[in-house]
mmCIF entry with sequence, helices, sheets and N, C-alpha, C, O atoms, coordinates in Angstrom:
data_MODEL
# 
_entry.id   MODEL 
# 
_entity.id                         1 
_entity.type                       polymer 
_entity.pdbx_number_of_molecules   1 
# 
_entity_poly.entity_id                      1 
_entity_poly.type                           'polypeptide(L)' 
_entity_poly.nstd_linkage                   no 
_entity_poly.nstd_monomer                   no 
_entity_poly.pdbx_seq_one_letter_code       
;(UNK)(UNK)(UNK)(UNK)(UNK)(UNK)(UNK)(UNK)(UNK)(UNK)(UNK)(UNK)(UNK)(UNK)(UNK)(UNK)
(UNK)(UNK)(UNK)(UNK)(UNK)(UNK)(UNK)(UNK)(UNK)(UNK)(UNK)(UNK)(UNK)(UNK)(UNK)(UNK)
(UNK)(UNK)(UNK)(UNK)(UNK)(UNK)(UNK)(UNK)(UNK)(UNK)
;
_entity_poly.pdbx_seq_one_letter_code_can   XXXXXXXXXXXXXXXXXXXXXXXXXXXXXXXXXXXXXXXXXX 
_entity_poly.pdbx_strand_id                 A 
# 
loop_
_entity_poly_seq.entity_id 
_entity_poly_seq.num 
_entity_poly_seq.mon_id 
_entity_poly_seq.hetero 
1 1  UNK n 
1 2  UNK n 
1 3  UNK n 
1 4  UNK n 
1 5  UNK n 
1 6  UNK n 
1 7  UNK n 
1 8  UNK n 
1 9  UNK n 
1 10 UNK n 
1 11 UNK n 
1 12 UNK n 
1 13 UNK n 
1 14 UNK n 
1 15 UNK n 
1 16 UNK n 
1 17 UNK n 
1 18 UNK n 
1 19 UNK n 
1 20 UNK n 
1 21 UNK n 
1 22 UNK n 
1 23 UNK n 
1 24 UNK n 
1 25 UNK n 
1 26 UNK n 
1 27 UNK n 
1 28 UNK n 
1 29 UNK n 
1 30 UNK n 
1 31 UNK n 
1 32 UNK n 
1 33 UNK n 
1 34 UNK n 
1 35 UNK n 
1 36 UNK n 
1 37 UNK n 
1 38 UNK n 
1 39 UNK n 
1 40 UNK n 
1 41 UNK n 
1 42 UNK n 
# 
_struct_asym.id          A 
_struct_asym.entity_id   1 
# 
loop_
_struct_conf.conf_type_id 
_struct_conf.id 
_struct_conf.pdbx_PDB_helix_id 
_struct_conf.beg_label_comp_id 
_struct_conf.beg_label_asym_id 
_struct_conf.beg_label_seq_id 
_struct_conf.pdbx_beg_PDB_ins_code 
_struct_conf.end_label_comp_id 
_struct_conf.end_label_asym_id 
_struct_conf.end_label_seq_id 
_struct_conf.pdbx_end_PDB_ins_code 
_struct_conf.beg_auth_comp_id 
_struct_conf.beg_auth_asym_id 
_struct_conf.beg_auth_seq_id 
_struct_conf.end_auth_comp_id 
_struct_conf.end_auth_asym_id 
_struct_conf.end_auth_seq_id 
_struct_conf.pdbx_PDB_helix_class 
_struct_conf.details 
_struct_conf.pdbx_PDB_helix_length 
HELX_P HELX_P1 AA1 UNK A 8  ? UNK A 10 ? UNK A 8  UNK A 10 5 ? 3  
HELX_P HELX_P2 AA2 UNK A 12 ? UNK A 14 ? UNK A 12 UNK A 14 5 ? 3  
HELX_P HELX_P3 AA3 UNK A 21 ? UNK A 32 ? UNK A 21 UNK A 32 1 ? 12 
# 
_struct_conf_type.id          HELX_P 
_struct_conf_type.criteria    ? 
_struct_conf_type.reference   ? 
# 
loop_
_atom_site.group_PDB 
_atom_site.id 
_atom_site.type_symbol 
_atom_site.label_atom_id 
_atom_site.label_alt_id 
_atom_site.label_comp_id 
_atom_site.label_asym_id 
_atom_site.label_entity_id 
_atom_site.label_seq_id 
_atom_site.pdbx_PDB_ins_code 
_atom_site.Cartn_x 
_atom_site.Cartn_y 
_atom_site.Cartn_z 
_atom_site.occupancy 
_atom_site.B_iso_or_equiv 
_atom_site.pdbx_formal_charge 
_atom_site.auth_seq_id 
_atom_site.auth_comp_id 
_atom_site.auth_asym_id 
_atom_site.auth_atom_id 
_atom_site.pdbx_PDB_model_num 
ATOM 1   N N  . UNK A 1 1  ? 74.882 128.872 59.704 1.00 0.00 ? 1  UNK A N  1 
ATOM 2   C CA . UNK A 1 1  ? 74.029 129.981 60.092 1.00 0.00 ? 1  UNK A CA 1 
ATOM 3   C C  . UNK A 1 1  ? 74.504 131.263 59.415 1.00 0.00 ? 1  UNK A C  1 
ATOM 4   O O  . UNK A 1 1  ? 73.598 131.921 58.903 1.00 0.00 ? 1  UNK A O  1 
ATOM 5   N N  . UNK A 1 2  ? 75.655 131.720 59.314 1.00 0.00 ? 2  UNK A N  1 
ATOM 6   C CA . UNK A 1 2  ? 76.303 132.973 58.838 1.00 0.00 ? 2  UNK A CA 1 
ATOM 7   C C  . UNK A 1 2  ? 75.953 132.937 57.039 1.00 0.00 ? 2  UNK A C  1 
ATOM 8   O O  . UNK A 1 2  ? 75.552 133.881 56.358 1.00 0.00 ? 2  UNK A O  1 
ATOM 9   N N  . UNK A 1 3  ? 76.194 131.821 56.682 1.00 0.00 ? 3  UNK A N  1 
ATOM 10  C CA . UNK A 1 3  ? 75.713 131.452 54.986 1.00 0.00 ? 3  UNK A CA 1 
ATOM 11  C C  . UNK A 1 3  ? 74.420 132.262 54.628 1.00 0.00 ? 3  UNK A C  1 
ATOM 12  O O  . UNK A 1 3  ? 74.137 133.142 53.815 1.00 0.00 ? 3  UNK A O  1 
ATOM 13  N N  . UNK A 1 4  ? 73.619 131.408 55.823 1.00 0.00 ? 4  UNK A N  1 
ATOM 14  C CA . UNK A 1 4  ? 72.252 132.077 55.378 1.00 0.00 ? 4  UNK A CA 1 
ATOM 15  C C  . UNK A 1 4  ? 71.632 133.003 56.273 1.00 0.00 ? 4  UNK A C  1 
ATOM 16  O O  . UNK A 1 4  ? 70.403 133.078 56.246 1.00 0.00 ? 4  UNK A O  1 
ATOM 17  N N  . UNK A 1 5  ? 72.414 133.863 57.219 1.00 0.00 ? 5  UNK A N  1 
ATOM 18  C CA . UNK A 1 5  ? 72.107 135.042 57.551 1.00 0.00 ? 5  UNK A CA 1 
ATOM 19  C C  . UNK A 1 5  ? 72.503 135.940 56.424 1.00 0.00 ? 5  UNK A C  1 
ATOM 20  O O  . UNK A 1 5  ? 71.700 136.708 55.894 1.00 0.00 ? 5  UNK A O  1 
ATOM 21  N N  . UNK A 1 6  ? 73.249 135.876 56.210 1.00 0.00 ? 6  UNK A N  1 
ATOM 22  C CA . UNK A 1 6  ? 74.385 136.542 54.519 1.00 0.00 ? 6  UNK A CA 1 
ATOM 23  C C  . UNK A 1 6  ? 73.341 136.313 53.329 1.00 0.00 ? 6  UNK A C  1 
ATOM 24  O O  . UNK A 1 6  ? 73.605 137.096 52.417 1.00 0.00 ? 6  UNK A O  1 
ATOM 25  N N  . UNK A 1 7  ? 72.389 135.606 53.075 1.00 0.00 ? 7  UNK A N  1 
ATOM 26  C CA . UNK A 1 7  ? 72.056 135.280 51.739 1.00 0.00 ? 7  UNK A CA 1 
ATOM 27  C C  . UNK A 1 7  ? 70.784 136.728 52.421 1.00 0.00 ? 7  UNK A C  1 
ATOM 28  O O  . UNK A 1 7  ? 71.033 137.903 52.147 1.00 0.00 ? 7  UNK A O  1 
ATOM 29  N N  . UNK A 1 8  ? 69.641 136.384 53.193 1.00 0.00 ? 8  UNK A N  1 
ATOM 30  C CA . UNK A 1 8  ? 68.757 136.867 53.445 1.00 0.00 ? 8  UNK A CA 1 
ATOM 31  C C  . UNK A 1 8  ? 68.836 138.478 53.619 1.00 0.00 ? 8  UNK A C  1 
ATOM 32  O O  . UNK A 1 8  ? 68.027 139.331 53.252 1.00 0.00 ? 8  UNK A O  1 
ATOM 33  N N  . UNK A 1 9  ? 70.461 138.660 54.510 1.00 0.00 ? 9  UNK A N  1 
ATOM 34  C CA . UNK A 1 9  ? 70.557 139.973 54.463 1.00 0.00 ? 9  UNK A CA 1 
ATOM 35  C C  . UNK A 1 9  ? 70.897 140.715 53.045 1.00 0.00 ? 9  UNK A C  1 
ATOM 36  O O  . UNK A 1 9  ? 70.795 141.940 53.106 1.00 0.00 ? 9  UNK A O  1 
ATOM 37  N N  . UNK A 1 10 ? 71.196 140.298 52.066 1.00 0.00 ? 10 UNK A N  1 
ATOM 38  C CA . UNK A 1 10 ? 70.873 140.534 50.744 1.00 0.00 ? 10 UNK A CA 1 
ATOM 39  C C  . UNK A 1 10 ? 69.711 141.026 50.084 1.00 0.00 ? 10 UNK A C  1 
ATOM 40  O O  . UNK A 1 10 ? 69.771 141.822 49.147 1.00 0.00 ? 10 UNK A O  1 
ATOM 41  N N  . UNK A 1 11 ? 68.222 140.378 50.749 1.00 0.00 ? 11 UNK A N  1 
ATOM 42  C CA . UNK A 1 11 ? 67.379 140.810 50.206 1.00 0.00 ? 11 UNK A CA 1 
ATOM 43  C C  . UNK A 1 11 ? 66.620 142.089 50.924 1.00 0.00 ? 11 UNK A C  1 
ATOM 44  O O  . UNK A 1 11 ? 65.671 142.695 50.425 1.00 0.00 ? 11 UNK A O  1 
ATOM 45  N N  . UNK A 1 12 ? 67.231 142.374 52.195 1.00 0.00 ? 12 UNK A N  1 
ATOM 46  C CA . UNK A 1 12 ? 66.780 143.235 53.473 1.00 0.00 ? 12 UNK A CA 1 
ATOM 47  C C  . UNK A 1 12 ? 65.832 144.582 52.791 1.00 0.00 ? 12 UNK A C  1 
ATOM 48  O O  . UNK A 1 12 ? 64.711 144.956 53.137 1.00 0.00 ? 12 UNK A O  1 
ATOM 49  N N  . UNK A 1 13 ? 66.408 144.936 52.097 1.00 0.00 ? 13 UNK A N  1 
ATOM 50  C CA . UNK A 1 13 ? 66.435 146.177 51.083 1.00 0.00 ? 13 UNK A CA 1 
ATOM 51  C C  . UNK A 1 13 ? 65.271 146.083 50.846 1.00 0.00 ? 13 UNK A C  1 
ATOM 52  O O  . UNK A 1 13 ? 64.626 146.991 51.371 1.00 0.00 ? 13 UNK A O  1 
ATOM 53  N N  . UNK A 1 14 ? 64.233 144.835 49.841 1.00 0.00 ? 14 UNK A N  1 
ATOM 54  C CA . UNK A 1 14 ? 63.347 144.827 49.558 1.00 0.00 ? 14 UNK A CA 1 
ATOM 55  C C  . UNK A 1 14 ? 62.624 143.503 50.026 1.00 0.00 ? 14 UNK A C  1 
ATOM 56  O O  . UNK A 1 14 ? 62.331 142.566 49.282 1.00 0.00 ? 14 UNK A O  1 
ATOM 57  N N  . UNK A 1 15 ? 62.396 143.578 51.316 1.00 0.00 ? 15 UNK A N  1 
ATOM 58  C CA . UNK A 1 15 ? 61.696 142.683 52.174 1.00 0.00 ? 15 UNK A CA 1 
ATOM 59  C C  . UNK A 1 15 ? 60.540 141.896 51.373 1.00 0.00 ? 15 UNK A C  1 
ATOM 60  O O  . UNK A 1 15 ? 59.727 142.645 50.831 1.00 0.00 ? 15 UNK A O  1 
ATOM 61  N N  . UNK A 1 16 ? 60.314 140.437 51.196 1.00 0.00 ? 16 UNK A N  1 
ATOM 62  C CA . UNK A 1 16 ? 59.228 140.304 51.093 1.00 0.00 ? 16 UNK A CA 1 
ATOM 63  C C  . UNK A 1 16 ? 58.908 139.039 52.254 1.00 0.00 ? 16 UNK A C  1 
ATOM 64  O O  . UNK A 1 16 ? 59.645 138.617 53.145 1.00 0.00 ? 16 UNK A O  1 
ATOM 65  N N  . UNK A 1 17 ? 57.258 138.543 51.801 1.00 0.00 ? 17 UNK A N  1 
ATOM 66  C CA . UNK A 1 17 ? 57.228 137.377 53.633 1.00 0.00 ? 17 UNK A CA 1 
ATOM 67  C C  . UNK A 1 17 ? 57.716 136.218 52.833 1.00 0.00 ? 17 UNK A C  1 
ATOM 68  O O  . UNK A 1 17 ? 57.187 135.179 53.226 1.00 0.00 ? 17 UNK A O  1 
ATOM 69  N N  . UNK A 1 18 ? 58.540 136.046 51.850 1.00 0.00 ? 18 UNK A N  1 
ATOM 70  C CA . UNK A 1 18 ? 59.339 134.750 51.841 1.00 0.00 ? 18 UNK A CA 1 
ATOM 71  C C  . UNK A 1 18 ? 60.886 134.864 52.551 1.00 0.00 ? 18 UNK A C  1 
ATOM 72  O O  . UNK A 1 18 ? 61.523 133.912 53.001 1.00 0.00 ? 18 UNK A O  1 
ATOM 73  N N  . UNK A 1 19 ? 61.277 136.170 52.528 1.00 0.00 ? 19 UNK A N  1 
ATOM 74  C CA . UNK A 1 19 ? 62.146 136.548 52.938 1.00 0.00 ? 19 UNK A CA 1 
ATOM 75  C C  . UNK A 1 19 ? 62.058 137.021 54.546 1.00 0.00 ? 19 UNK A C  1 
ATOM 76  O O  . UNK A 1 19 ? 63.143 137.260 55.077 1.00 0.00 ? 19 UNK A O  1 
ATOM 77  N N  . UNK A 1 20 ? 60.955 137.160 55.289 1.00 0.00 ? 20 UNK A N  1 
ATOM 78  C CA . UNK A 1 20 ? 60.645 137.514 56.780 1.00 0.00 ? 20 UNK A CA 1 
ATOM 79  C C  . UNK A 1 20 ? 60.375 135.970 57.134 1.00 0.00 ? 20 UNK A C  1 
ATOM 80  O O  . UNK A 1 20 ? 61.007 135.658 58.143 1.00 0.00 ? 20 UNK A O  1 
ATOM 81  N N  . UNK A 1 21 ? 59.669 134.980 56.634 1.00 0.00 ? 21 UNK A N  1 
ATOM 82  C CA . UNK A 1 21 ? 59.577 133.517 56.380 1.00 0.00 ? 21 UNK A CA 1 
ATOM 83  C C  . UNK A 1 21 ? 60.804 132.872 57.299 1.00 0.00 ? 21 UNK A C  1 
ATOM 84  O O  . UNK A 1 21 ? 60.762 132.106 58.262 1.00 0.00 ? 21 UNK A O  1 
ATOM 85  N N  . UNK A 1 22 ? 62.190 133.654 56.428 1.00 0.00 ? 22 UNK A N  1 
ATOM 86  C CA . UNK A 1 22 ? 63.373 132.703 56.751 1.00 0.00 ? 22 UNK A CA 1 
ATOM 87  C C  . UNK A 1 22 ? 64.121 133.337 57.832 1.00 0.00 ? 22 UNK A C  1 
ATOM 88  O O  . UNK A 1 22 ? 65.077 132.926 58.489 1.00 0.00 ? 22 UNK A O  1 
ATOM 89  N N  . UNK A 1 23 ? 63.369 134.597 57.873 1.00 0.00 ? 23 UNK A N  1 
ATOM 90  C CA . UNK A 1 23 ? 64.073 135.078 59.312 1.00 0.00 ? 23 UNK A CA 1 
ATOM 91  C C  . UNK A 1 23 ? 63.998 134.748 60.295 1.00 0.00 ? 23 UNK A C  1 
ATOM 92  O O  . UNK A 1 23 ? 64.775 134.842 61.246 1.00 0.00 ? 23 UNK A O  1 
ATOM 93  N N  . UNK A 1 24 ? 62.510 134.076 60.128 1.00 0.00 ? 24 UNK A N  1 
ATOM 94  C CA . UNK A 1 24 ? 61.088 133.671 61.511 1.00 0.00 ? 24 UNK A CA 1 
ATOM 95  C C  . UNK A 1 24 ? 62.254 132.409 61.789 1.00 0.00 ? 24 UNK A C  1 
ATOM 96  O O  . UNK A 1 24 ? 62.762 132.165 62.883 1.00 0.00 ? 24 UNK A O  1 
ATOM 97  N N  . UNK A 1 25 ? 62.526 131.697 60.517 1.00 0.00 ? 25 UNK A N  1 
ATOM 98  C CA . UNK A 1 25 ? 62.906 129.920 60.823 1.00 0.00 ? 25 UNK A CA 1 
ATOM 99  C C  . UNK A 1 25 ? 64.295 130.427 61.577 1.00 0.00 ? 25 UNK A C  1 
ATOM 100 O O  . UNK A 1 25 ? 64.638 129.971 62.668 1.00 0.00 ? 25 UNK A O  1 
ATOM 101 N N  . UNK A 1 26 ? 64.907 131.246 60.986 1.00 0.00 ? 26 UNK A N  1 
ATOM 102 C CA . UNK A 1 26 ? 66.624 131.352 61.505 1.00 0.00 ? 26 UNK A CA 1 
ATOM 103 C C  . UNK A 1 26 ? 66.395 131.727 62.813 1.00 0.00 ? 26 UNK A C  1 
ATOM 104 O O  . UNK A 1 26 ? 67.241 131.307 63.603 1.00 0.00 ? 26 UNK A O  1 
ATOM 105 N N  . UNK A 1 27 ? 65.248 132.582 63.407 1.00 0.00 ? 27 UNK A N  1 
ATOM 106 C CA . UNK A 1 27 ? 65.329 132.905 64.920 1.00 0.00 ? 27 UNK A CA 1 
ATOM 107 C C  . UNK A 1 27 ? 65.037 131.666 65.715 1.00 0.00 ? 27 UNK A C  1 
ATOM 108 O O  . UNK A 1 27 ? 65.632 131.305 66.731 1.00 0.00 ? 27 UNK A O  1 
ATOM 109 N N  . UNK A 1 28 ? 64.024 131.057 65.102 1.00 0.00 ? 28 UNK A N  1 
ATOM 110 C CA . UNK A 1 28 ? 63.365 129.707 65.954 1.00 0.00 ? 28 UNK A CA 1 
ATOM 111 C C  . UNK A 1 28 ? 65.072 128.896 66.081 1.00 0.00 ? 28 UNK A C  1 
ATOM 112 O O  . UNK A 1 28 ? 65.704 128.915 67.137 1.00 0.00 ? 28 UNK A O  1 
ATOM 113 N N  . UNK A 1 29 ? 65.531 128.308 64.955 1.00 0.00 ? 29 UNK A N  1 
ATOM 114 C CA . UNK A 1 29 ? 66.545 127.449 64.989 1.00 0.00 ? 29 UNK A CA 1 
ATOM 115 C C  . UNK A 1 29 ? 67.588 127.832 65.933 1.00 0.00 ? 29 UNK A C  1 
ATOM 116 O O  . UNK A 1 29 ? 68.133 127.013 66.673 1.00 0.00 ? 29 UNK A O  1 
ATOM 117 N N  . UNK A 1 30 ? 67.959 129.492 65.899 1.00 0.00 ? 30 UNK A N  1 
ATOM 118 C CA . UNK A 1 30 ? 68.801 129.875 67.049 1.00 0.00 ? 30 UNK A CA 1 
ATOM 119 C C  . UNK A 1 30 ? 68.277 129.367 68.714 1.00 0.00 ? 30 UNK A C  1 
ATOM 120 O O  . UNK A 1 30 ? 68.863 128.944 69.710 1.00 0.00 ? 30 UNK A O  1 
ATOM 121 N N  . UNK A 1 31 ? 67.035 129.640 68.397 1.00 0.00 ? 31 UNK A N  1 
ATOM 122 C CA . UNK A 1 31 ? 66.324 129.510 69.845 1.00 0.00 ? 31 UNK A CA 1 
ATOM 123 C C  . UNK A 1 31 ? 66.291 128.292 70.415 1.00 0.00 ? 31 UNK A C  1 
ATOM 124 O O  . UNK A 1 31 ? 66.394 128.129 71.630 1.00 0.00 ? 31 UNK A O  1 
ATOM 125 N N  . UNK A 1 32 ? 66.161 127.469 69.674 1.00 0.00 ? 32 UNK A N  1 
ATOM 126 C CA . UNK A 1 32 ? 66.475 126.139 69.829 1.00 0.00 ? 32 UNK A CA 1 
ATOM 127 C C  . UNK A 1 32 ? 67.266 125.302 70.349 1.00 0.00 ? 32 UNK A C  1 
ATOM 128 O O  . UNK A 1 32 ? 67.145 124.251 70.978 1.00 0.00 ? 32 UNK A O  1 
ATOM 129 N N  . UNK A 1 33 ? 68.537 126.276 69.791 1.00 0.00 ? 33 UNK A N  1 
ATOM 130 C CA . UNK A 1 33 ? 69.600 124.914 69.769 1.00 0.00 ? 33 UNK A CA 1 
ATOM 131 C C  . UNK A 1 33 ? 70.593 126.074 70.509 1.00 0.00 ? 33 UNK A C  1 
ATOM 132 O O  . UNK A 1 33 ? 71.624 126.253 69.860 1.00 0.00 ? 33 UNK A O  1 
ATOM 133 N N  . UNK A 1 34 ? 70.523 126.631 71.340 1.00 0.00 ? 34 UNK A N  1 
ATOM 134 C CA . UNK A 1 34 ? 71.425 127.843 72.268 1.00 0.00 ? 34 UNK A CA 1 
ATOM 135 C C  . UNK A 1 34 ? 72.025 126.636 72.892 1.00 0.00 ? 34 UNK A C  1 
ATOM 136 O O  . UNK A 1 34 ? 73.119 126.895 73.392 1.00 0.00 ? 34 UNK A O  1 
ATOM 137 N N  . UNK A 1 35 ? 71.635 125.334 73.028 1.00 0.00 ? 35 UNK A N  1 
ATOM 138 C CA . UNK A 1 35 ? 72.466 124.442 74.440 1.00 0.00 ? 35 UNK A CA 1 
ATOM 139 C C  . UNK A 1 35 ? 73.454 123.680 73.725 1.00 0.00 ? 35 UNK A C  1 
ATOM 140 O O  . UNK A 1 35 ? 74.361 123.082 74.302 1.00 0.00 ? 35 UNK A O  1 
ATOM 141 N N  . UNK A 1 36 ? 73.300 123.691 72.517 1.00 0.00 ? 36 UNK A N  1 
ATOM 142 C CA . UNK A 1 36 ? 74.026 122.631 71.531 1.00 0.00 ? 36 UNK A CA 1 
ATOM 143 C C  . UNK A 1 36 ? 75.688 124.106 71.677 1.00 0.00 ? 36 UNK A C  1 
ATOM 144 O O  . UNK A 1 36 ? 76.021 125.287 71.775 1.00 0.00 ? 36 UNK A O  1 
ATOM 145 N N  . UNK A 1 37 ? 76.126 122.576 71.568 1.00 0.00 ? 37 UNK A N  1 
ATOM 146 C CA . UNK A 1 37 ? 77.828 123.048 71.343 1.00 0.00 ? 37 UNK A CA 1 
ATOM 147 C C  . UNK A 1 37 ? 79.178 122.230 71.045 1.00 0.00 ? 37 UNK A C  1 
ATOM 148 O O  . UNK A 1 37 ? 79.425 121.040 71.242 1.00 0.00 ? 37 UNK A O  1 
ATOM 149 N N  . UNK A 1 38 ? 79.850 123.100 70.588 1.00 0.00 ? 38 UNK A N  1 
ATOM 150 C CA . UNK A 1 38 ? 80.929 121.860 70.013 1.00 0.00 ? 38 UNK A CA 1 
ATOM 151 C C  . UNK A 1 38 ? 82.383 121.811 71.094 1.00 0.00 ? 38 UNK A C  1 
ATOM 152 O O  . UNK A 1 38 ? 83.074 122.752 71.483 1.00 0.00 ? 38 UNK A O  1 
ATOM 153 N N  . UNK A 1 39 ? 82.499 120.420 71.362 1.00 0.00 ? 39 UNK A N  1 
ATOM 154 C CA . UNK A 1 39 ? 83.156 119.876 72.423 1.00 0.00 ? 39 UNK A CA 1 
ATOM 155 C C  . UNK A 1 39 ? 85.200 119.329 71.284 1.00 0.00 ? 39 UNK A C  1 
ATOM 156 O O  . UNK A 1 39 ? 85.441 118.549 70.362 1.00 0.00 ? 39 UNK A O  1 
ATOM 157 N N  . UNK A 1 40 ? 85.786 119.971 71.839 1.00 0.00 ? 40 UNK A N  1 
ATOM 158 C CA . UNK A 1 40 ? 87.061 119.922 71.533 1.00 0.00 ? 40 UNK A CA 1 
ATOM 159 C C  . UNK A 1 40 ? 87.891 119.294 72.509 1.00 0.00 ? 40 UNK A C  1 
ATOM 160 O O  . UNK A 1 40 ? 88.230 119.664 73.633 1.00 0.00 ? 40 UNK A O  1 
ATOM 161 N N  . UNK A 1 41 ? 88.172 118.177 71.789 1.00 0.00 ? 41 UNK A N  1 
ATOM 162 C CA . UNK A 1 41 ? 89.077 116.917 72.913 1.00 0.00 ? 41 UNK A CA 1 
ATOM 163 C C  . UNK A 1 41 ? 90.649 117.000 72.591 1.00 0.00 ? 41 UNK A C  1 
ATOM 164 O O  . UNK A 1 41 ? 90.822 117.291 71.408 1.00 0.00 ? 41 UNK A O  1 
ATOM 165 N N  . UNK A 1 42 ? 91.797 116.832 73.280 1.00 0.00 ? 42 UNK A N  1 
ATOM 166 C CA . UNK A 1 42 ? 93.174 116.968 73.262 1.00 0.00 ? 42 UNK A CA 1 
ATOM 167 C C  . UNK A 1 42 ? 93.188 115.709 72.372 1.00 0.00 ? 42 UNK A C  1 
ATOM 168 O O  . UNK A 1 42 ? 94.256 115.254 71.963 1.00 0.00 ? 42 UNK A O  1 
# 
């Protein structure tokens, strides 16, 4: 997620909707998967 929050915020400057496109998908995917988590065993 940070990869391609980092790539997109690159183009912020000069917005276009391929670039609002991947913002739309990165919010959905967050929204999504809030229950998912990573389980660390001894």
């Amino acid at each position: 997620i940070f990869y391609v929050v980092n790539i997109v915020s690159i183009f912020i400057s000069r917005p276009e909707e391929t670039n609002l496109d991947a913002i739309k998908y990165i919010l959905l995917y967050i929204k999504y998967t809030m229950d998912y988590g990573i389980l660390y065993q001894k």
